[in-house]
N, C-alpha and C positions, 0 to 999 in steps of 0.2 A: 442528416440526423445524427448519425454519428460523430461526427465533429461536434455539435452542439455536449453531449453527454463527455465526451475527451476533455473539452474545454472547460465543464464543468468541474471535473474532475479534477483538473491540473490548477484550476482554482482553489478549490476546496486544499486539496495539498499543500497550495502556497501558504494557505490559511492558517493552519495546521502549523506547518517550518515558522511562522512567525509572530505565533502565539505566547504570551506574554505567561501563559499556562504552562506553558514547556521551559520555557528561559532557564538555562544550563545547563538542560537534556542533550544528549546528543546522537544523532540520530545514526547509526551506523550499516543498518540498512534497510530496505522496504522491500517484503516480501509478500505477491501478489498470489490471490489464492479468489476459486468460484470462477464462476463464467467468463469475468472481463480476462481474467487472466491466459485465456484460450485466444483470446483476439491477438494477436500481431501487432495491428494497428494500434490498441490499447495500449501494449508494452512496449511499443517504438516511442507512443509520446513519453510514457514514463522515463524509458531510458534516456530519452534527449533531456528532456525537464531536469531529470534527477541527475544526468550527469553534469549539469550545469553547475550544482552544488557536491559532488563528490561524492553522493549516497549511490553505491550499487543498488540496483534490483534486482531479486531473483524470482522467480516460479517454481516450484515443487513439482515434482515430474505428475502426480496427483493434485493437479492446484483448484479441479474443479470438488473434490471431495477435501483439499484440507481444510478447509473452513468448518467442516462439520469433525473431521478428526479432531482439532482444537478445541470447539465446542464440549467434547465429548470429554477431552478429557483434562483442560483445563478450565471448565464453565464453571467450575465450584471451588475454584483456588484461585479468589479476590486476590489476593496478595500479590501475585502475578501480570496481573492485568492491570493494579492501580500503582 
């Protein structure tokens, strides 16, 4: 079961890296925050995937509360997020 939801995910990602949306963006690093980021398993596939393309990933020593940190205090500053 878990593997299904990984694979999804590292899907989704690839999706993302090679979206015609992003073309010239450049991705410097991917920073995991919320529950999956408590998994191991989660950030092993990350790392291996992401190391393949030269993006580090990291985790906030709070990764299951940053998502709502950022919410909080960048939810209302579009300019940031688009």
């Amino acid at each position: 079961m878990m593997d299904e939801g990984v694979k999804e995910m590292m899907n989704i990602l690839n999706r993302i890296l090679v979206s015609p949306n992003i073309k010239g963006f450049t991705f410097t690093t991917v920073i995991t925050v919320g529950d999956c980021a408590l998994s191991s398993y989660v950030l092993k596939a990350l790392w291996k995937e992401l190391g393949k393309k030269n993006i580090p990933c990291v985790r906030p020593q709070l990764s299951e509360i940053s998502d709502l940190l950022g919410a909080v205090l960048f939810g209302h500053t579009e300019d940031i997020t688009t």
